[in-house]
C-alpha positions as CSV (number, residue, x, y, z in Angstrom):
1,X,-24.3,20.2,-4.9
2,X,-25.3,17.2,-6.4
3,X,-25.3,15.8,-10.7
4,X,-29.4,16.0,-10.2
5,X,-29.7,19.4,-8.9
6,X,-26.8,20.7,-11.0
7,X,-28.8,19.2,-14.1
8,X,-32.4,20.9,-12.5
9,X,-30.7,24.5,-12.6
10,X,-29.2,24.1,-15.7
11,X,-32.5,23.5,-16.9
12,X,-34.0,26.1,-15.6
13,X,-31.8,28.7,-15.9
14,X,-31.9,27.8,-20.2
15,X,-36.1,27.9,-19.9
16,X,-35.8,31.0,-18.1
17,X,-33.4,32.8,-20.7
18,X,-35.9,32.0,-23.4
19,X,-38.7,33.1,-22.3
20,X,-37.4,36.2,-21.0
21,X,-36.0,36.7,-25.0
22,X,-39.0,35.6,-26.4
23,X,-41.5,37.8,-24.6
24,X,-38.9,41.1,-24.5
25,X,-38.9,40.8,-28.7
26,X,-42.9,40.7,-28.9
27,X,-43.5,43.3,-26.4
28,X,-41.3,46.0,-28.0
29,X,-42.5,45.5,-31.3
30,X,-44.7,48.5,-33.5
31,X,-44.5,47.2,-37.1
32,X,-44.9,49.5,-40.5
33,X,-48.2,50.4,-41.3
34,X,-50.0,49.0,-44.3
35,X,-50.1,52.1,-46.3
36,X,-46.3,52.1,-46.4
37,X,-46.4,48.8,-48.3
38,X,-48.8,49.3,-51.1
39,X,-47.9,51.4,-52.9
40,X,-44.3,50.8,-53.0
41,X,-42.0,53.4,-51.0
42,X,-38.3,54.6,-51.3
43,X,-36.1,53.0,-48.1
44,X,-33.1,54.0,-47.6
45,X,-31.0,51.7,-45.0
46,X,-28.6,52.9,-42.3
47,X,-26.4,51.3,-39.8
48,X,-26.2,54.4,-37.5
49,X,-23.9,52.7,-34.4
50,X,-22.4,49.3,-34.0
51,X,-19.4,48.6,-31.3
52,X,-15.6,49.0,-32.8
53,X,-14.9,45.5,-31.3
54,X,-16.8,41.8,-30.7
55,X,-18.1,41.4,-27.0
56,X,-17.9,38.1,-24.6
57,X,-21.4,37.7,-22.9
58,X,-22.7,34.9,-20.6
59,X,-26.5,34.5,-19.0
60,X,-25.3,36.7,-15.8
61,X,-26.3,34.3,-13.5
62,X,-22.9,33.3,-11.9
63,X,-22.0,36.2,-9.5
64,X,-18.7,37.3,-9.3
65,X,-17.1,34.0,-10.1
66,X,-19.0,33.4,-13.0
67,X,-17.6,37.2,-14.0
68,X,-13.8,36.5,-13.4
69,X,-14.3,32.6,-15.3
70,X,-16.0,34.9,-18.3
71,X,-13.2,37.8,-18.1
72,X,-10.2,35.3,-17.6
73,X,-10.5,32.6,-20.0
74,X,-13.7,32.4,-22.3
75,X,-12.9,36.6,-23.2
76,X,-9.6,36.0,-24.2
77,X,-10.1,32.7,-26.5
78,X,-13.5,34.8,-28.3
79,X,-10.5,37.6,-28.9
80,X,-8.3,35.3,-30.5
81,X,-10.8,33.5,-32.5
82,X,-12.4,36.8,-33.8
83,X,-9.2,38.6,-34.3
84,X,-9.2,41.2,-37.4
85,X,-13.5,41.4,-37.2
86,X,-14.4,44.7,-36.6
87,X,-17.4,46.7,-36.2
88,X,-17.4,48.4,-39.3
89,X,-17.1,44.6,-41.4
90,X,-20.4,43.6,-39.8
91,X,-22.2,47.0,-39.9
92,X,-21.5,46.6,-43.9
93,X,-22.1,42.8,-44.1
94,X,-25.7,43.8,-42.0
95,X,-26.5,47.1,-44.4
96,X,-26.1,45.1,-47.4
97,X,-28.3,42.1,-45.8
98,X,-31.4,44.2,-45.0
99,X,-31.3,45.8,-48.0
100,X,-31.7,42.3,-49.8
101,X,-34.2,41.3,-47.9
102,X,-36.4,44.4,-47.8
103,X,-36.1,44.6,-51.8
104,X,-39.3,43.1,-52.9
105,X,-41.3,45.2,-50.7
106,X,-39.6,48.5,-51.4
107,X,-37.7,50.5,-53.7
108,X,-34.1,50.5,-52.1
109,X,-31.9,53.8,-52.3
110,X,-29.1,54.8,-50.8
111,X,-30.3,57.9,-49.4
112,X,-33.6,59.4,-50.1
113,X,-36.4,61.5,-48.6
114,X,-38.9,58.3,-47.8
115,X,-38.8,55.9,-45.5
116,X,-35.7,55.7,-43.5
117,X,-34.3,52.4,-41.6
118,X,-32.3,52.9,-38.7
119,X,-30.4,50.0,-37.1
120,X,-28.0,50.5,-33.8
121,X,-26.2,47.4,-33.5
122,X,-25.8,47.0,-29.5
123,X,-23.7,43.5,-29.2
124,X,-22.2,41.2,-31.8
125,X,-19.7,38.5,-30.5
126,X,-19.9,35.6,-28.8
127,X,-22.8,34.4,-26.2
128,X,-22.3,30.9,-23.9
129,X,-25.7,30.2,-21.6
130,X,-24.3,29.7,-18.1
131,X,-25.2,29.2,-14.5
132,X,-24.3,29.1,-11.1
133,X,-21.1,29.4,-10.2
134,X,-20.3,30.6,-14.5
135,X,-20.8,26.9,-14.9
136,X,-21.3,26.1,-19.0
137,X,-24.6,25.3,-19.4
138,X,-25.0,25.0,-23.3
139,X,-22.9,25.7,-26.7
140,X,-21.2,28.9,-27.6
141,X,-23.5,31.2,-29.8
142,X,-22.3,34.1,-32.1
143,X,-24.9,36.4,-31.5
144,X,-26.0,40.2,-32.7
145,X,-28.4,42.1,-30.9
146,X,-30.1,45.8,-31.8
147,X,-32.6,48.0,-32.3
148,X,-34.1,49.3,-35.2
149,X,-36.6,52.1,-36.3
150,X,-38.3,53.3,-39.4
151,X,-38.7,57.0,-40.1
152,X,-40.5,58.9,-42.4
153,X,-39.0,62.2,-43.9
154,X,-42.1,63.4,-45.6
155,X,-43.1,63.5,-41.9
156,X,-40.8,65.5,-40.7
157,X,-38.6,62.2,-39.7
158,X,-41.8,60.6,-37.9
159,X,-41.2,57.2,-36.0
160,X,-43.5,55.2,-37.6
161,X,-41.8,51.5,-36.9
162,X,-39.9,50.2,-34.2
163,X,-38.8,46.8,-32.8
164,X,-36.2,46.2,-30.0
165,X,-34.2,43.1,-28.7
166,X,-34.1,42.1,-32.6
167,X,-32.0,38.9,-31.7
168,X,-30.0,36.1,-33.7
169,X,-27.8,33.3,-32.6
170,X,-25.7,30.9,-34.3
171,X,-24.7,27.6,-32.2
172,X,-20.8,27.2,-32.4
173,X,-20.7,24.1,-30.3
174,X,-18.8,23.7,-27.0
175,X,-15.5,24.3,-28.6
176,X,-15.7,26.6,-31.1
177,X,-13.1,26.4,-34.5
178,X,-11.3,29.3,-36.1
179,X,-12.6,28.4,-39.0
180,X,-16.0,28.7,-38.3
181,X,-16.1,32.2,-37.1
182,X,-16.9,33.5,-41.2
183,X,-19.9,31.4,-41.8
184,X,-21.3,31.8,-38.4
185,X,-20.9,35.8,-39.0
186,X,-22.7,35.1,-42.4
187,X,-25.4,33.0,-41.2
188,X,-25.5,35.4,-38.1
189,X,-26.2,38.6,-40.3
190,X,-28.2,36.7,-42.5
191,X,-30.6,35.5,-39.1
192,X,-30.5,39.0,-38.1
193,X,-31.9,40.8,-41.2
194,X,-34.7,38.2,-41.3
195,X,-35.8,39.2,-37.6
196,X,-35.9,42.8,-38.6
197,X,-37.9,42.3,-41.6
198,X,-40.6,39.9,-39.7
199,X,-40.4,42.1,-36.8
200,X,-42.0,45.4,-38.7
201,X,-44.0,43.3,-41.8
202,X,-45.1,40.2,-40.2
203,X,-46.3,41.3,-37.5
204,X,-45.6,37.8,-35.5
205,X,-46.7,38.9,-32.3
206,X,-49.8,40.3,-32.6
C-alpha cells in the first residue's frame, strides 16, 4: 500500500467518523418544551449509571489486528495513565457540572418532585481515530459519551426530553502526558455538560 493511498483512507475514514457523530447527535434529539422554562421549574440532577473503570476505544475500522494493537499496547498505557480515576469521581465531577450550567434556567434541588434529569454515562476514557490495519490516524482524545432524559414527576415520571450520543472530546496529542489526564477530565466534563444543556434548550438541530 502506498504513502498516497495510506493518506486517502486516513482521510476518509476521519470524514466518515464525523459525520456519522454529527448526524447520530441531531437525529436522537427531543429537547424540553417551552413551558418548562418559563416559569422557572425545580430540577433535580442524577447520574443514574456510569462504568466502575475508564475504557480504551478506537474507530473499529482495523479488523482483528487493529483489536489485538488496541488490547496489547494502547489499553495498557490509557490504564497506567488513568490509574486511581474511577467511575464514581467523574459521575460527581459530571453531577456537579450540569447542575452549574442548568442554574439560570432552573431552580436546582437535590431531589424534588419536578423535573428530573437523568444521565447514564456509557464510555469515559480514552478514544484514538484509527484505520486499516489499527493504523493511528489522528491524536488521542479523552472522551465521555451518554444518554440523558428529562422526566416529569407531576406526570407521573413522563419523558418529556431526551438526547442520545451526547459526545465530548478532548485532544491529548499523539503521546499523551500523565499530567494532563486532570485537566483533560475537567475540560472533558465541562464539554460534556455544555452538550447536554444545548441538546434539550437550544434546540441546534432543528
Amino acid at each position: 500500500m502506498t504513502k498516497l493511498m495510506i493518506k486517502n483512507l486516513l482521510v476518509l475514514n476521519s470524514l466518515a467518523l464525523a459525520t456519522a457523530l454529527f448526524c447520530a447527535g441531531c437525529a436522537s434529539t427531543k429537547p424540553l418544551p417551552k413551558a418548562y422554562l418559563n416559569p422557572k421549574h425545580d430540577l433535580s440532577v442524577s447520574v443514574v449509571k456510569i462504568p466502575e473503570k475508564p475504557q480504551m476505544m478506537d474507530s473499529g475500522g482495523g479488523g482483528i489486528i487493529g483489536s489485538i494493537v488496541t488490547s496489547s499496547s494502547r489499553k495498557p498505557m490509557m490504564k497506567e495513565m488513568l490509574a486511581g480515576v474511577q467511575g464514581e469521581t467523574v459521575k460527581e465531577l459530571i453531577r456537579q457540572e450540569v447542575n452549574r450550567v442548568f442554574q439560570e434556567e432552573f431552580n436546582i434541588v437535590d431531589t424534588g418532585d419536578d423535573l428530573k434529569l437523568n444521565i447514564r454515562v456509557d464510555i469515559y476514557g480514552f478514544f484514538v481515530p484509527t484505520t486499516v490495519l489499527g493504523i493511528k490516524a489522528g491524536a488521542y482524545q479523552f472522551q465521555i459519551i451518554g444518554y440523558v432524559e428529562a422526566r416529569d414527576a407531576k406526570k407521573k415520571g413522563k419523558k418529556v426530553a431526551f438526547a442520545k450520543n451526547v459526545i465530548s472530546q478532548v485532544p491529548m496529542g499523539s503521546k499523551p502526558a500523565k499530567e494532563l489526564v486532570p485537566e483533560a477530565i475537567a475540560q472533558c466534563v465541562q464539554k460534556f455538560a455544555a452538550a447536554v444543556k444545548s441538546s434539550l434548550i437550544n434546540e441546534r438541530c432543528k
